[in-house]
C-alpha positions as a Markdown table, in Angstrom:
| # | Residue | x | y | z |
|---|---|---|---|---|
| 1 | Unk | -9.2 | 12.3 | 20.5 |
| 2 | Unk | -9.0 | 15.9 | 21.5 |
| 3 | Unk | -8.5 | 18.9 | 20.2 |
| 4 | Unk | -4.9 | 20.0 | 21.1 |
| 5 | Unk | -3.3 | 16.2 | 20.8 |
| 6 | Unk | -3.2 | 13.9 | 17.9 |
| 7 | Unk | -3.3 | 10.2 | 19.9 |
| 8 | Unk | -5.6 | 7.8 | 18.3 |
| 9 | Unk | -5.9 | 4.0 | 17.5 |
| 10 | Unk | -4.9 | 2.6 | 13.9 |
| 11 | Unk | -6.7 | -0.6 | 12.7 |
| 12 | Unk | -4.4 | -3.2 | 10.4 |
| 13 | Unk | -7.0 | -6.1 | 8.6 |
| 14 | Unk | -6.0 | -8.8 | 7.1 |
| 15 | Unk | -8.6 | -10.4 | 4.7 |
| 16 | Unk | -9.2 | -14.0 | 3.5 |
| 17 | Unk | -11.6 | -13.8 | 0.1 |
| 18 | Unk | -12.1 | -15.8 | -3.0 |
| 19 | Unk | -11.1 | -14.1 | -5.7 |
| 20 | Unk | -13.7 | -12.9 | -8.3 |
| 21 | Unk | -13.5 | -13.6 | -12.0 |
| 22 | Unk | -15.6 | -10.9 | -12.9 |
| 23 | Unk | -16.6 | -7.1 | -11.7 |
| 24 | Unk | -19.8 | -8.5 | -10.1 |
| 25 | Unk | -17.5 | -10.2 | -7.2 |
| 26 | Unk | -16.3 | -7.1 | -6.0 |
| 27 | Unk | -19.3 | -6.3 | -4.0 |
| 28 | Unk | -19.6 | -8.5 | -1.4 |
| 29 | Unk | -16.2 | -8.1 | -0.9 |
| 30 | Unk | -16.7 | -4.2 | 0.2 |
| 31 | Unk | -20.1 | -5.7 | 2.7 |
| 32 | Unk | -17.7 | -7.6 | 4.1 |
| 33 | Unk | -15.2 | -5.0 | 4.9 |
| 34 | Unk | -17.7 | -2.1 | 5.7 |
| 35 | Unk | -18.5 | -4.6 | 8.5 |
| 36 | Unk | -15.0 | -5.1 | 9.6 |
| 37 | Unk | -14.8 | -1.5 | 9.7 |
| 38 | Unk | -17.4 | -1.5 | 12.4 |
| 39 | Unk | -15.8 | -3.9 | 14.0 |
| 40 | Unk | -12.7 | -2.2 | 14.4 |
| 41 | Unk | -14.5 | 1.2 | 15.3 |
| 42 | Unk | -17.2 | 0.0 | 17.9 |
| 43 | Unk | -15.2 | -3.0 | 19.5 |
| 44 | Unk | -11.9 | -1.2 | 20.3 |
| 45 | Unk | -14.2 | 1.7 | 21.7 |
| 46 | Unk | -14.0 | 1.7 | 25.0 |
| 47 | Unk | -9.7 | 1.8 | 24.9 |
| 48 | Unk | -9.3 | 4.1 | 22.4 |
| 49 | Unk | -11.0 | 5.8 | 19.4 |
| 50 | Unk | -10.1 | 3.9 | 16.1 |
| 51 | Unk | -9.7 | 6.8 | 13.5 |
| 52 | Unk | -7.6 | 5.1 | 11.0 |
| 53 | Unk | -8.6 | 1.3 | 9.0 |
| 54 | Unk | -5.8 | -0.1 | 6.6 |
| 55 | Unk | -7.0 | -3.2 | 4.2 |
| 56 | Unk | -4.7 | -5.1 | 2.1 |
| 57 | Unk | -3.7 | -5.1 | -1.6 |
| 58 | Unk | -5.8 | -7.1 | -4.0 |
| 59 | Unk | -8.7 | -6.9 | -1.0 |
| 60 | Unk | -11.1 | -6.0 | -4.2 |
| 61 | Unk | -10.0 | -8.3 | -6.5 |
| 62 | Unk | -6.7 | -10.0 | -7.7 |
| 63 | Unk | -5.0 | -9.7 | -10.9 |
| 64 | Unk | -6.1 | -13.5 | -11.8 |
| 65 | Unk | -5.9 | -13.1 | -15.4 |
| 66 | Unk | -2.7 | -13.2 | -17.1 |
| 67 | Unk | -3.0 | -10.4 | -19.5 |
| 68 | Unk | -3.9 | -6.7 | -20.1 |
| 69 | Unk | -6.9 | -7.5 | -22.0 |
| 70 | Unk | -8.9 | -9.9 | -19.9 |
| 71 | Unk | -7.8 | -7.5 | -16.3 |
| 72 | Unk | -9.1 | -4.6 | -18.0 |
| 73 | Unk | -12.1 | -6.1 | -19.6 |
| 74 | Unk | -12.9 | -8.8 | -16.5 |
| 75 | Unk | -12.2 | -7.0 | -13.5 |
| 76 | Unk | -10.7 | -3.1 | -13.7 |
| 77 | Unk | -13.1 | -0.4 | -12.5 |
| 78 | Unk | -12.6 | 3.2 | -12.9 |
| 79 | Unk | -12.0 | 5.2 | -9.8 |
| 80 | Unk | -14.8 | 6.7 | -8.6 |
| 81 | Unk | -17.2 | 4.3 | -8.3 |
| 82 | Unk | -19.8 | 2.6 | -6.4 |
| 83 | Unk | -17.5 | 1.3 | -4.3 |
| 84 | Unk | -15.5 | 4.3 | -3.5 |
| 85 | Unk | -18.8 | 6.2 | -2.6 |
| 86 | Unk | -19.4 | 3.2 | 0.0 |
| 87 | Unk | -16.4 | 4.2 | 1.7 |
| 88 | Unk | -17.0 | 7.3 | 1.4 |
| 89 | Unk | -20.1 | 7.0 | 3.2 |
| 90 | Unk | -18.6 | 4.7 | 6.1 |
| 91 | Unk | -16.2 | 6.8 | 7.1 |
| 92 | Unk | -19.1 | 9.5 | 7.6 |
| 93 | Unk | -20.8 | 7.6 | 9.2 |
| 94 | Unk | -18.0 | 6.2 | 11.9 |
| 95 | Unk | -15.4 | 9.7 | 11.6 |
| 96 | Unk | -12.9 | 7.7 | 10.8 |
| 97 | Unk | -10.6 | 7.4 | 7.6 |
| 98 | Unk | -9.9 | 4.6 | 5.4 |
| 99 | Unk | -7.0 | 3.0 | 2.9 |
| 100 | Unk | -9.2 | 0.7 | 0.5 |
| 101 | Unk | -7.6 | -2.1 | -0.6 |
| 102 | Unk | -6.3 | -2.0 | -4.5 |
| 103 | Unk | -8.5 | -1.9 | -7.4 |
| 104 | Unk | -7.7 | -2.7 | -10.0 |
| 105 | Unk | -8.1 | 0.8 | -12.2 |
| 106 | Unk | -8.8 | 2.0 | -15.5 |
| 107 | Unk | -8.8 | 5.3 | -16.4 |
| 108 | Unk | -9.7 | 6.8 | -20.3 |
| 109 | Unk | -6.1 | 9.0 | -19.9 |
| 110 | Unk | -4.1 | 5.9 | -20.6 |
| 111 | Unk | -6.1 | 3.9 | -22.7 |
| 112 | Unk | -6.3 | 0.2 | -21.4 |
| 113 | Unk | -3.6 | 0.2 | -19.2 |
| 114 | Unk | -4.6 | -1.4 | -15.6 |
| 115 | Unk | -3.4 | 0.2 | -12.6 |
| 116 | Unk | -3.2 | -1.4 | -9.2 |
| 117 | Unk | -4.3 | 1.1 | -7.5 |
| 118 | Unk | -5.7 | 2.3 | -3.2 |
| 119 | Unk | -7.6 | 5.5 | -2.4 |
| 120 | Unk | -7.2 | 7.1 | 1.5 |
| 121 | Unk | -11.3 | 7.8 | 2.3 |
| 122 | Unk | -12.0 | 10.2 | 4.7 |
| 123 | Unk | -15.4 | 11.7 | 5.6 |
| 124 | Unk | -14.6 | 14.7 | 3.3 |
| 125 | Unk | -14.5 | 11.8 | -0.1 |
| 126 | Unk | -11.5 | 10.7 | -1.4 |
| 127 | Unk | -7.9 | 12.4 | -0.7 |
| 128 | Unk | -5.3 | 10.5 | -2.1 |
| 129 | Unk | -5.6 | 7.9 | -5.1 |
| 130 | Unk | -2.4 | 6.0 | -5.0 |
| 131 | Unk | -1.2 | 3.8 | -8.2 |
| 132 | Unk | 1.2 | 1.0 | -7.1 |
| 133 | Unk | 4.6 | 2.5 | -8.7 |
| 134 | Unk | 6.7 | -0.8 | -8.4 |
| 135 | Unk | 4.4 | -3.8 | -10.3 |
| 136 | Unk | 5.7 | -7.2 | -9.1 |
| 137 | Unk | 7.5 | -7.9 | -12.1 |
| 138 | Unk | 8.0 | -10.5 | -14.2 |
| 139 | Unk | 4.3 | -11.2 | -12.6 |
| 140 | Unk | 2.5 | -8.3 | -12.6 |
| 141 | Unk | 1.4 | -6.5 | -15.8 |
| 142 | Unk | -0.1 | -3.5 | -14.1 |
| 143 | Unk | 1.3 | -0.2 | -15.5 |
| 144 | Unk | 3.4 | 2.2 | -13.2 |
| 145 | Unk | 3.1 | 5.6 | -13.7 |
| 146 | Unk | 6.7 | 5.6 | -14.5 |
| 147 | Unk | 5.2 | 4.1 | -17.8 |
| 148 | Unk | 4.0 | 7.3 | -18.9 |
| 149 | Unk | 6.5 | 9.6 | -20.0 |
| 150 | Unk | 3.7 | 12.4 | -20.0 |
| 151 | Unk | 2.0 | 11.2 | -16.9 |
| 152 | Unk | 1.3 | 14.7 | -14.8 |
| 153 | Unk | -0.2 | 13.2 | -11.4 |
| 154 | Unk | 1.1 | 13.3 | -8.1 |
| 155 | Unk | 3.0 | 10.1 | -8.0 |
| 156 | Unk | 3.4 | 9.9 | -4.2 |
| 157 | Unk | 0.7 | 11.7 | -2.8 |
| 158 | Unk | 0.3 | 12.7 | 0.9 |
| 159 | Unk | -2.9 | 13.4 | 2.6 |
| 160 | Unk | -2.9 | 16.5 | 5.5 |
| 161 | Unk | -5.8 | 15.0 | 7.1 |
| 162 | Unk | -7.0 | 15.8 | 11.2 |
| 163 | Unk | -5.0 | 12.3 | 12.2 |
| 164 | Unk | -2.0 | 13.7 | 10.6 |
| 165 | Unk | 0.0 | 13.6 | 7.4 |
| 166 | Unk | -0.5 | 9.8 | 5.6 |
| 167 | Unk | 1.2 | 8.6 | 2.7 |
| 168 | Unk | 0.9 | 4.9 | 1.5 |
| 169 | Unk | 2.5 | 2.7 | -0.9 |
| 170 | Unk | 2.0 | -1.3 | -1.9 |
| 171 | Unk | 3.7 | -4.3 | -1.2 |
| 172 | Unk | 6.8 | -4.7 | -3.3 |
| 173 | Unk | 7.2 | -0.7 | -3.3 |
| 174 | Unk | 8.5 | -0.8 | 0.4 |
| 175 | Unk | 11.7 | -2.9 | -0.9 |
| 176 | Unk | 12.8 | 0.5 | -2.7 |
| 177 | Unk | 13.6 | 2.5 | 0.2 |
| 178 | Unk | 13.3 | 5.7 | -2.2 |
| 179 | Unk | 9.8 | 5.4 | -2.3 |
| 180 | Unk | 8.9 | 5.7 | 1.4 |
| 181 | Unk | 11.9 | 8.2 | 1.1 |
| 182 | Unk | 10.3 | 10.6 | -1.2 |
| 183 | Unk | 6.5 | 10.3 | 0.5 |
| 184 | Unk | 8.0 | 11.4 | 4.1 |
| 185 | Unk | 9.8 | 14.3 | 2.3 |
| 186 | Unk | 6.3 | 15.0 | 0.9 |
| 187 | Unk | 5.4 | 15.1 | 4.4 |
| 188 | Unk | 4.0 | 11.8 | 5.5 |
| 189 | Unk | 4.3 | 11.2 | 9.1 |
| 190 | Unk | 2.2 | 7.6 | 9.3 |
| 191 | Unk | 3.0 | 5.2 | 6.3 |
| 192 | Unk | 0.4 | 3.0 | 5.0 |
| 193 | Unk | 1.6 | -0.3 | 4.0 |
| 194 | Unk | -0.9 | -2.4 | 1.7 |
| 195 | Unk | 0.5 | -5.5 | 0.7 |
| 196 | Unk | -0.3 | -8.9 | -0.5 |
| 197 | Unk | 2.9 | -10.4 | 0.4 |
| 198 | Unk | 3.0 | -13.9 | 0.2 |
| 199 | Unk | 5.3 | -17.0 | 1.5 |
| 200 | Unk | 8.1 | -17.4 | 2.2 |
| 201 | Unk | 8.9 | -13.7 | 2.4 |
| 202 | Unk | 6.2 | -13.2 | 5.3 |
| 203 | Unk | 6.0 | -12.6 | 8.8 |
| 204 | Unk | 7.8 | -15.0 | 10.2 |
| 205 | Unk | 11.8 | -16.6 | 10.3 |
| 206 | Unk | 13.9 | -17.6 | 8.7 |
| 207 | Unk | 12.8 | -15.0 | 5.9 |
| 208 | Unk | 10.8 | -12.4 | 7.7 |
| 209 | Unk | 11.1 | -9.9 | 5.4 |
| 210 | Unk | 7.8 | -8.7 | 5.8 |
| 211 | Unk | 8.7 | -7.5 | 9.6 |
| 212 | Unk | 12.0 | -6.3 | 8.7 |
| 213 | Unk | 11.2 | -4.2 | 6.0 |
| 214 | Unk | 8.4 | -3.0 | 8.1 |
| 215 | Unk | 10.6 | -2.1 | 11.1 |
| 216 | Unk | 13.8 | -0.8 | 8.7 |
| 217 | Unk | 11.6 | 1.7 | 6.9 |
| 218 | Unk | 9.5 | 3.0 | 9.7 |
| 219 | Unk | 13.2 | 3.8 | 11.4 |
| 220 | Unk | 15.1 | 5.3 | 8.2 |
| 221 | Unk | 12.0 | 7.7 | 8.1 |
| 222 | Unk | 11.0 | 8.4 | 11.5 |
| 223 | Unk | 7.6 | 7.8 | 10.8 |
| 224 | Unk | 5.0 | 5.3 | 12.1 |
| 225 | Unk | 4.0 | 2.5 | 9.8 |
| 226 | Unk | 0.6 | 0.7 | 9.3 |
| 227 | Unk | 0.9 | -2.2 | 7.5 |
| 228 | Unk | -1.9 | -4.2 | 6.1 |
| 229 | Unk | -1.1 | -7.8 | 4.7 |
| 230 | Unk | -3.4 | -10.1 | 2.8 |
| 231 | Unk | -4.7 | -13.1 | 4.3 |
| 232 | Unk | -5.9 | -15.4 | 1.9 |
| 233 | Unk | -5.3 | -19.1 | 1.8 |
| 234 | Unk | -3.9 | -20.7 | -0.9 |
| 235 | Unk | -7.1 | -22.2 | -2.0 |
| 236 | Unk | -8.6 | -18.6 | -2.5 |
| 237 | Unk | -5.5 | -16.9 | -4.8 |
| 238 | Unk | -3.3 | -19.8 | -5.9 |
| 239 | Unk | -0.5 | -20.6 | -6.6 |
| 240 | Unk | 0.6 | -18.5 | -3.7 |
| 241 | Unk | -0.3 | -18.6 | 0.5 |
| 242 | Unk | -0.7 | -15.4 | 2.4 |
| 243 | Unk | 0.8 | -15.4 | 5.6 |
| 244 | Unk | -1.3 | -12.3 | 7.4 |
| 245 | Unk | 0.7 | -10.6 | 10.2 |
| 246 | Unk | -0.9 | -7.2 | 10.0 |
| 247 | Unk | 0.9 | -5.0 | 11.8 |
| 248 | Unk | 1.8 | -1.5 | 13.5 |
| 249 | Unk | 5.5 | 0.0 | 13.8 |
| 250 | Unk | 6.4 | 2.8 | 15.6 |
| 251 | Unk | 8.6 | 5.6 | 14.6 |
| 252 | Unk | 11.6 | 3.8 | 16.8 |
| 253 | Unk | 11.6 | 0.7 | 14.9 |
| 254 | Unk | 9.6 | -0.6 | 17.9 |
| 255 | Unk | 6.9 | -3.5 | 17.0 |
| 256 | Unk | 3.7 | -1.9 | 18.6 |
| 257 | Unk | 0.9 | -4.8 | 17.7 |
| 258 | Unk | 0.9 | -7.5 | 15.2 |
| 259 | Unk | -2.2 | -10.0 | 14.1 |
| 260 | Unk | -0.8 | -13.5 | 14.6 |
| 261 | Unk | 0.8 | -14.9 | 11.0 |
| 262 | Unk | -1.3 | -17.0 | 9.7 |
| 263 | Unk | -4.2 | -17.2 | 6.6 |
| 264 | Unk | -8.0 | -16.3 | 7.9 |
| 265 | Unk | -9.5 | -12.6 | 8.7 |
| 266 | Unk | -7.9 | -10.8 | 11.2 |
| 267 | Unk | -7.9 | -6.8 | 12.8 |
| 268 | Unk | -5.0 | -5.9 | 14.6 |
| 269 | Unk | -4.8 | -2.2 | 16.4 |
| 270 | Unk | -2.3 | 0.0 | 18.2 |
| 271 | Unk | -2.0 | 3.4 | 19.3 |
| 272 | Unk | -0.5 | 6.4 | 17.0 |
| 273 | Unk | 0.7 | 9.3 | 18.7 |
| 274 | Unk | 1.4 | 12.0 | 15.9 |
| 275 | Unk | 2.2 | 14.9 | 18.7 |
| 276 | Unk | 5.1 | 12.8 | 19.7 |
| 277 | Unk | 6.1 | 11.8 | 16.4 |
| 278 | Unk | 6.5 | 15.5 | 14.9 |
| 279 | Unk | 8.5 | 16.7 | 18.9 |
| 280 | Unk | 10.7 | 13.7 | 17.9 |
| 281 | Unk | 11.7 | 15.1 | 14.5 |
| 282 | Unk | 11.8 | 19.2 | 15.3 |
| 283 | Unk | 14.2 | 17.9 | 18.4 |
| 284 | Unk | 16.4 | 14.9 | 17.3 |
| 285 | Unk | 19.3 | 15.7 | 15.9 |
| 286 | Unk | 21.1 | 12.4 | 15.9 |
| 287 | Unk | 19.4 | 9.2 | 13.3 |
| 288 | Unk | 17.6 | 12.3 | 11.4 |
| 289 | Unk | 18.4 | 10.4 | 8.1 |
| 290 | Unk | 16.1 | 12.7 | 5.9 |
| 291 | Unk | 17.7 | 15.9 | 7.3 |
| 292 | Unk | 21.2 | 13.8 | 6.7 |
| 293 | Unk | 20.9 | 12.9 | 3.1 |
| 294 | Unk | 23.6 | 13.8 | 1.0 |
| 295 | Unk | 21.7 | 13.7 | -1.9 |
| 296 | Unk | 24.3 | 14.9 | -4.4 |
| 297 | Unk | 26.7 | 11.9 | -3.7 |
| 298 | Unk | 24.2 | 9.1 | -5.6 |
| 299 | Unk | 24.9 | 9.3 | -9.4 |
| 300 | Unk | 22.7 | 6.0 | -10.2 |
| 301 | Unk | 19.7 | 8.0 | -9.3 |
| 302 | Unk | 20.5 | 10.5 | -12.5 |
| 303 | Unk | 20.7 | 7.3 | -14.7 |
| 304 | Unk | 17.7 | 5.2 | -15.9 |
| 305 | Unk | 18.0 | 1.5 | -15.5 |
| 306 | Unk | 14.5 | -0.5 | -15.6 |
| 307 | Unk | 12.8 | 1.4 | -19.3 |
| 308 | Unk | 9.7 | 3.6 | -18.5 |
| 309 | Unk | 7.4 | 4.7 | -21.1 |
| 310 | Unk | 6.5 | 0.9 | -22.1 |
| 311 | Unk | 2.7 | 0.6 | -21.2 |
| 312 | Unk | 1.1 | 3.3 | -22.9 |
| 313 | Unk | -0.5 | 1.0 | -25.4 |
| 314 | Unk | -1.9 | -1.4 | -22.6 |
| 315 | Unk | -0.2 | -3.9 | -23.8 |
| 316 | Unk | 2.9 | -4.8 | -20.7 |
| 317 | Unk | 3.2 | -9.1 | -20.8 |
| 318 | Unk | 5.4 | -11.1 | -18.5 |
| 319 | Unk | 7.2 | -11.9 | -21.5 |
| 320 | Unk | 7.9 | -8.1 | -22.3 |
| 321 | Unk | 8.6 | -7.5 | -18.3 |
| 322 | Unk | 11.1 | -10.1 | -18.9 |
| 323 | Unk | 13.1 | -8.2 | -21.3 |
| 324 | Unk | 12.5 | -4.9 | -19.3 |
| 325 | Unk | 14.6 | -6.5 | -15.9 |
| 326 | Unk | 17.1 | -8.0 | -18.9 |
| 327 | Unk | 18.2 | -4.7 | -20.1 |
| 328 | Unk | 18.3 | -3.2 | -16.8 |
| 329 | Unk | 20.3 | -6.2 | -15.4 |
| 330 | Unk | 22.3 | -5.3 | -18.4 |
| 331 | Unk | 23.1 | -1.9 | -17.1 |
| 332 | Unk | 24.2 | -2.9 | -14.0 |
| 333 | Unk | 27.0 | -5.5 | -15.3 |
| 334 | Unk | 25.3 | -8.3 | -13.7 |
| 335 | Unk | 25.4 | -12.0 | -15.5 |
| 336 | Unk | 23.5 | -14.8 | -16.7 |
| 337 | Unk | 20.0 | -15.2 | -15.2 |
C-alpha cells in the first residue's frame, strides 16, 4: 500500500465451530482464527496486501443458553481480555486490522446484562468496541444499548484508521437502514458486516436477503461493504444452518468477491479502494442520498415505538421480548399476530 493511495485487499471468513458451553471453549476458537488470519495475510500476498480481516458474529461463542443468567454466568467475558490482547498482538505482528467476531460481553456498568458485542483491532489495541444495537428479538436476550436510558457510550462508533474510516454493525442491524445511515454520517467509508445470518434468509434465491441487503446498503451509503457471515453447520449451532457467502460490495452496489454459499470455513478477498471511494463522494452530485436527506420530513423517528430502558436489571426473556414487539406493533395499528 503506499503512502499517497489507500488501495488494499479486505479479507471476509466465514467460520464453522462447535459451539462452547462454557468460557473455556473460546480459546481454541481464537487459535483457529489467528491462523486464518495468516492465511489471509501470507497467501493473498503476492496480489495484494491484505490489511483488513472481518470474522462473523457469534465466531467466539453463541448465545446457546436461553437466559440472562446462564449467558452471563456460562459464557460472557468482559472486554479486554485474553482474547482481545491475542488480536491485538496479531495484528502487530501482520500490520493489518481486525473485526473480532462477537463476544458475548459483560461489563460491571450494567450489572448482568449481556451484550453481543465485536471490537475493530488494529496494531495500536482496540479502536472501536461495537454492542449489537438491534438483538434478534423474540430470540435474543442480549441487551441494546437503547436499553439504557443513561447509557453515555458511543453507540455507533467509527474508527479513523490508516485503511480508512470503518464502522461495523451485526447481522439483523443492517435490516434498519438507519443504522448504517447514522455510522456513514459518523464518517464510515468501509462498513463492516458481521452476521450470523442463517437459512432461508441467506445467500442465495429465492430469499437472498443476505446479498440484497448487502448490495442495497452499500449503494444508499456510498460506501464499501465487508460482510462476514457465519458458516456453521446445523449440527454445530442447531436448530438453525448457516449458509456462508462472505462477501465484499463495492460502493456502486457492485458484487466484488463472494465465498461460495454453503456451511464449512471459508476466506473470501477483494480489493478496497478508499481514494476512489472519498473522489466519488466530494464529486457526485446525483444518488448522494446522505447529502439528499430531508431529515425534517420523518415524524416516526421523533416517536418511540419498540420500549428502551428494559434490560437494566439483566433480566430481558423471550417472553418479555414478546411483549416489547406487542406494544410496539400496537403503535403502529397493526393486527393480530
Amino acid at each position: 500500500m503506499s503512502e499517497d493511495r489507500i488501495r488494499y485487499a479486505a479479507a471476509a471468513c466465514s467460520t464453522d465451530f462447535p459451539n462452547p458451553a462454557e468460557r473455556s471453549g473460546i480459546r481454541p476458537h481464537v487459535d483457529r482464527m489467528l491462523e486464518m488470519v495468516d492465511m489471509a495475510v501470507e497467501g493473498y500476498a503476492p496480489f495484494i496486501p491484505v490489511k483488513l480481516v472481518v470474522f462473523p458474529e457469534f465466531a467466539h461463542a453463541a448465545p446457546v443458553y436461553p437466559t440472562v443468567g446462564d449467558l452471563y454466568d456460562k459464557l460472557a467475558v468482559p472486554i479486554p481480555n485474553e482474547h482481545t490482547e491475542r488480536y491485538v498482538e496479531k495484528a502487530k505482528e501482520q500490520g493489518v486490522y481486525i473485526q473480532t467476531g462477537s463476544f458475548l460481553e459483560r461489563d460491571d456498568k450494567y450489572g448482568r446484562a449481556v451484550f453481543n458485542t465485536t471490537c475493530l483491532v488494529g496494531p495500536e489495541g482496540i479502536l472501536t468496541k461495537y454492542r449489537k444495537a438491534n438483538p434478534w428479538v423474540p430470540w435474543e436476550v442480549h441487551a441494546s444499548p437503547h436499553d439504557f436510558p443513561d447509557y453515555e457510550e458511543e453507540v455507533f462508533p467509527v474508527a479513523d484508521t490508516e485503511i480508512g474510516k470503518l464502522g461495523v454493525a451485526t447481522c439483523y442491524d443492517w435490516l434498519f437502514p438507519e443504522v448504517l445511515r447514522q455510522l456513514t454520517a459518523n464518517g464510515a467509508e468501509v462498513l463492516i458486516r458481521i452476521s450470523a445470518y442463517m437459512d432461508p434468509w441467506g445467500a442465495t434465491p429465492p430469499m437472498d436477503w443476505w446479498t440484497v441487503v448487502n448490495r442495497c446498503r452499500a449503494i444508499e451509503n456510498v460506501a464499501y461493504v465487508v460482510a462476514s457471515n457465519q458458516g456453521a453447520s446445523l449440527s454445530h449451532y442447531p436448530p438453525f444452518s448457516w449458509p456462508g457467502g462472505s462477501m465484499l460490495v463495492d460502493y456502486e452496489g457492485r458484487l466484488l468477491a463472494q465465498a461460495d454459499p454453503g456451511p464449512g470455513e471459508k476466506i473470501v478477498v477483494a480489493t478496497v479502494d478508499v481514494d476512489a471511494l472519498r473522489h466519488e463522494r466530494a464529486v457526485r452530485r446525483g444518488h448522494q442520498n446522505l447529502a439528499h436527506s430531508r431529515n425534517e420530513l420523518y415524524p416516526m423517528y421523533r416517536r418511540p415505538l419498540y420500549p428502551g430502558g428494559r434490560g437494566a436489571e439483566g433480566d430481558l426473556t423471550v417472553e418479555g421480548n414478546d411483549e416489547a414487539i406487542a406494544e410496539a406493533k400496537g403503535k403502529l395499528g397493526y393486527g393480530i399476530g
